[in-house]
PyMOL CGO cylinders between C-alpha atoms (Angstrom):
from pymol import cmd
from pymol.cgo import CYLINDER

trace = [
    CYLINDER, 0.00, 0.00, 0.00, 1.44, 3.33, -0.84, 0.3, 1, 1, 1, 1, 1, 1,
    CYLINDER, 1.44, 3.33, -0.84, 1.43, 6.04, 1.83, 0.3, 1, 1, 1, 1, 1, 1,
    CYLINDER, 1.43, 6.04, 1.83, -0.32, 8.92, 0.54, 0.3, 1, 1, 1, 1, 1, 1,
    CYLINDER, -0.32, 8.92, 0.54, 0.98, 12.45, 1.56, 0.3, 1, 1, 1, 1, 1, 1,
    CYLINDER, 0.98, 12.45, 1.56, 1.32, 15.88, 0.61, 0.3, 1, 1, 1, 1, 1, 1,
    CYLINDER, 1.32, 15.88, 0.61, 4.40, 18.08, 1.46, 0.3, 1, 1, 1, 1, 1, 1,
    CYLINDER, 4.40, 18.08, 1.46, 2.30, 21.42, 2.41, 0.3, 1, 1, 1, 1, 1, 1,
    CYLINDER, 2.30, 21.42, 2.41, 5.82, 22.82, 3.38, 0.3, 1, 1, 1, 1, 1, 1,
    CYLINDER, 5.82, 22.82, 3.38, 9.60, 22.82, 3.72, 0.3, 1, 1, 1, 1, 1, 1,
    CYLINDER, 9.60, 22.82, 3.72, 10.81, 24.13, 7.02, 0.3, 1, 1, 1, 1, 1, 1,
    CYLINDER, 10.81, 24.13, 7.02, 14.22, 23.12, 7.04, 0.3, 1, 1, 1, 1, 1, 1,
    CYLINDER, 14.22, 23.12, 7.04, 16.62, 20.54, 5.81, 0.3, 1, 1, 1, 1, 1, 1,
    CYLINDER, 16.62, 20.54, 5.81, 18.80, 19.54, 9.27, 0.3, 1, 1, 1, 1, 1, 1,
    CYLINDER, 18.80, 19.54, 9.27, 21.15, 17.40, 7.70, 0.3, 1, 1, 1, 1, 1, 1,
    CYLINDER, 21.15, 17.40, 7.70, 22.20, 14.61, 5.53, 0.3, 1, 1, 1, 1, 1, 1,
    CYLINDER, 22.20, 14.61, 5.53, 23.71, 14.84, 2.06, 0.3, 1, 1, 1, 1, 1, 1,
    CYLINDER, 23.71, 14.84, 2.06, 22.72, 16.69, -0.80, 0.3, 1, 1, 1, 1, 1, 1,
    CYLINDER, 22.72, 16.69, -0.80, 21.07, 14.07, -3.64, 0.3, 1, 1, 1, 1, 1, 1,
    CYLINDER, 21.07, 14.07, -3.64, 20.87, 11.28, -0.72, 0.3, 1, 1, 1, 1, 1, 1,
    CYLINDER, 20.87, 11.28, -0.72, 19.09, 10.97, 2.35, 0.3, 1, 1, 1, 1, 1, 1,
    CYLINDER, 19.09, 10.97, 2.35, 18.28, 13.88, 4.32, 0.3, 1, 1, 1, 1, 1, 1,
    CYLINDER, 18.28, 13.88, 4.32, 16.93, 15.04, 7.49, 0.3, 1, 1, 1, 1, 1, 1,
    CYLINDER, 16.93, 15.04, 7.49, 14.25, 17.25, 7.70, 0.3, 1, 1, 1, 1, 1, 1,
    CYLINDER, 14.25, 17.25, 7.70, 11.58, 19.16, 9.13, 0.3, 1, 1, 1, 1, 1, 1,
    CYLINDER, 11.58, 19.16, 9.13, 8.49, 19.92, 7.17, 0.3, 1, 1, 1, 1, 1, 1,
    CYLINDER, 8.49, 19.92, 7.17, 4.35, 20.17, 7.59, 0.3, 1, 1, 1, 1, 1, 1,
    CYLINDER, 4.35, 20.17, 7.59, 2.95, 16.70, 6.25, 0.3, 1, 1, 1, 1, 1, 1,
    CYLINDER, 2.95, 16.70, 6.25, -0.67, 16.11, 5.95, 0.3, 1, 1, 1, 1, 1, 1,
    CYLINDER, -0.67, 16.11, 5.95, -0.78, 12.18, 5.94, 0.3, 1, 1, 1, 1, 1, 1,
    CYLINDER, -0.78, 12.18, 5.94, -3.76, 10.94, 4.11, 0.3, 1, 1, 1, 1, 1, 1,
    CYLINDER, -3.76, 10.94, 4.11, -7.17, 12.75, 5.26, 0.3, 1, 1, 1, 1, 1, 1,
    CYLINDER, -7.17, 12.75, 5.26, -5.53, 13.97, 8.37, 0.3, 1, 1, 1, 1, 1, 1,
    CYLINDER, -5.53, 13.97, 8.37, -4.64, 17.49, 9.27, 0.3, 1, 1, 1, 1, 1, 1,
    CYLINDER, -4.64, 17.49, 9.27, -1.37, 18.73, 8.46, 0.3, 1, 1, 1, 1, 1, 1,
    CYLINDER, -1.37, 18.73, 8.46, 1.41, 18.04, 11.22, 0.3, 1, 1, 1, 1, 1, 1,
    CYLINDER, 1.41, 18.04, 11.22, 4.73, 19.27, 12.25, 0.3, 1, 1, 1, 1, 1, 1,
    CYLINDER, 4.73, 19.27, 12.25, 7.32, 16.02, 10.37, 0.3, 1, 1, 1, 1, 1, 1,
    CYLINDER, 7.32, 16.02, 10.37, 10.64, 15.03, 11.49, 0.3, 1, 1, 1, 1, 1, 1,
    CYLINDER, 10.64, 15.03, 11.49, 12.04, 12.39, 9.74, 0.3, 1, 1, 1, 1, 1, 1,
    CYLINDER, 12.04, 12.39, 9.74, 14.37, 11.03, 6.85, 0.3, 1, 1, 1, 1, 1, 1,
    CYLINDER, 14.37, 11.03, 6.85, 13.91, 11.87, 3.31, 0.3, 1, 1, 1, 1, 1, 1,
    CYLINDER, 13.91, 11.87, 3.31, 15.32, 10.45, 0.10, 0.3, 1, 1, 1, 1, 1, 1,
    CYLINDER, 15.32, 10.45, 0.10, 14.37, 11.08, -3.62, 0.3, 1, 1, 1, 1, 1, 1,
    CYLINDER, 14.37, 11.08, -3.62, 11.11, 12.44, -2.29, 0.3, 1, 1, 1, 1, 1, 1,
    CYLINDER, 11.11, 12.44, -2.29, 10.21, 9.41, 0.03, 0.3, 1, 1, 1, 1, 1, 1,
    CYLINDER, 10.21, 9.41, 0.03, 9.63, 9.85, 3.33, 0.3, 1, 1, 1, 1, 1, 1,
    CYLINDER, 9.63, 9.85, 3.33, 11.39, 7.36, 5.56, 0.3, 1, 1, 1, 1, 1, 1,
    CYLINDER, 11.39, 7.36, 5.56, 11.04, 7.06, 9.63, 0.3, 1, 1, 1, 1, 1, 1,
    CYLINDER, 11.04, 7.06, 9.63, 10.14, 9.77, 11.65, 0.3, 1, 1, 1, 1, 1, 1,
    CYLINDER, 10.14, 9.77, 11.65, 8.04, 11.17, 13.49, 0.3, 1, 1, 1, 1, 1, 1,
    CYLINDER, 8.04, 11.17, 13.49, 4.87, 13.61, 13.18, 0.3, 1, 1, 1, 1, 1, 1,
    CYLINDER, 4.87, 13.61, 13.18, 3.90, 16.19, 16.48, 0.3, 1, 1, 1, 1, 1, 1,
    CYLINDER, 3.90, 16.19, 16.48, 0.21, 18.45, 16.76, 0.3, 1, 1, 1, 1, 1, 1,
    CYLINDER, 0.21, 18.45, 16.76, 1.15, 21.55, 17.59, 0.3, 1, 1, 1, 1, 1, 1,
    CYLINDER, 1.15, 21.55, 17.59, 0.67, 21.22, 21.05, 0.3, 1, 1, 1, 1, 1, 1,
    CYLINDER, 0.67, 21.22, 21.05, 3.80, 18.67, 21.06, 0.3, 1, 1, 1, 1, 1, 1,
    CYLINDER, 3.80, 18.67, 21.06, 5.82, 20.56, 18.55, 0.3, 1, 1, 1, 1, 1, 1,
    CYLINDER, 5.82, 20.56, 18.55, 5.35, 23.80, 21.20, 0.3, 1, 1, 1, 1, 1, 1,
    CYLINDER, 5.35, 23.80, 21.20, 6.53, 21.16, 24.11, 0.3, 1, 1, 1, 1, 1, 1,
    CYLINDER, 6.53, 21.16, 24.11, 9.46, 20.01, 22.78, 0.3, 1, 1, 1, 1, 1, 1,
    CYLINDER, 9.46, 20.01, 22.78, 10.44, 23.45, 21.11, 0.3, 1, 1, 1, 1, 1, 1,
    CYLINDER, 10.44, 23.45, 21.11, 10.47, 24.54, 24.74, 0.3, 1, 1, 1, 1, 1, 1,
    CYLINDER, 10.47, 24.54, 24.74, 12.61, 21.53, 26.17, 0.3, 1, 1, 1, 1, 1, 1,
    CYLINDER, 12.61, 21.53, 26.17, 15.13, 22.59, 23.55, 0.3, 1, 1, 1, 1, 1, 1,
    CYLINDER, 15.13, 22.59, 23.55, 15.23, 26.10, 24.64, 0.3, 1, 1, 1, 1, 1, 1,
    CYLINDER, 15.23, 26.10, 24.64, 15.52, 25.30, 28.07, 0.3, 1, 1, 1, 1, 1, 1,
    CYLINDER, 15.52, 25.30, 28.07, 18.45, 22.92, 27.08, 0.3, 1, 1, 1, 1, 1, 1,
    CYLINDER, 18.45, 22.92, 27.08, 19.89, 24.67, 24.58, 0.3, 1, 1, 1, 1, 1, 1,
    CYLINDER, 19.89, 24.67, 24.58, 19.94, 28.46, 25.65, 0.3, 1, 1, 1, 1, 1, 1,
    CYLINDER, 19.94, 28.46, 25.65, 20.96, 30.88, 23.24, 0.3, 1, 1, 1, 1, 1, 1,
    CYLINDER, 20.96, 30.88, 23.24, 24.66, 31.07, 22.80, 0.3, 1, 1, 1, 1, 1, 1,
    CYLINDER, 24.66, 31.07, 22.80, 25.61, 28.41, 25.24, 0.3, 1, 1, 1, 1, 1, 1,
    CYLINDER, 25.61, 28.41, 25.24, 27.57, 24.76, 24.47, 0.3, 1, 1, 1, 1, 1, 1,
    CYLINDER, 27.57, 24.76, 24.47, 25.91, 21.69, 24.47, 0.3, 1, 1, 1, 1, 1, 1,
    CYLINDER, 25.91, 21.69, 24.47, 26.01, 20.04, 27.95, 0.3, 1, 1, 1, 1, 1, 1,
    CYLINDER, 26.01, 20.04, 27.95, 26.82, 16.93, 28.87, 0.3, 1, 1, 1, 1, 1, 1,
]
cmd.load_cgo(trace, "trace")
């Protein structure tokens, strides 16, 4: 069965290698289903594994990042 989808927008490409697999993060609708916040590995245009957040969870972990990551600091151990 193919997985229908529609790329509704590119947010930003977070790694991986240009004409290979990348990571990204992009809105997805998935079949009838409202479009979602993506993360997850792409390759000529197929999504891979990843995972898709509501808003309310894409809010949650933006703020565990923040809180981890403050602005201008190293990453901790």
């Amino acid at each position: 069965m193919a997985k229908e989808f529609e790329l509704v927008r590119k947010i930003a490409v977070l790694g991986g290698r240009e004409g290979g697999t990348t990571k990204e993060i992009n809105i997805v609708r998935w079949g009838i289903f409202s479009p979602q916040i993506d993360i997850r590995r792409w390759k000529a245009g197929e999504p891979g594994k990843g995972i898709t957040l509501n808003e309310a969870e894409a809010r949650k972990l933006l703020q565990m990042l923040s809180q981890e990551f403050p602005a201008g600091s190293a990453v901790r151990q």
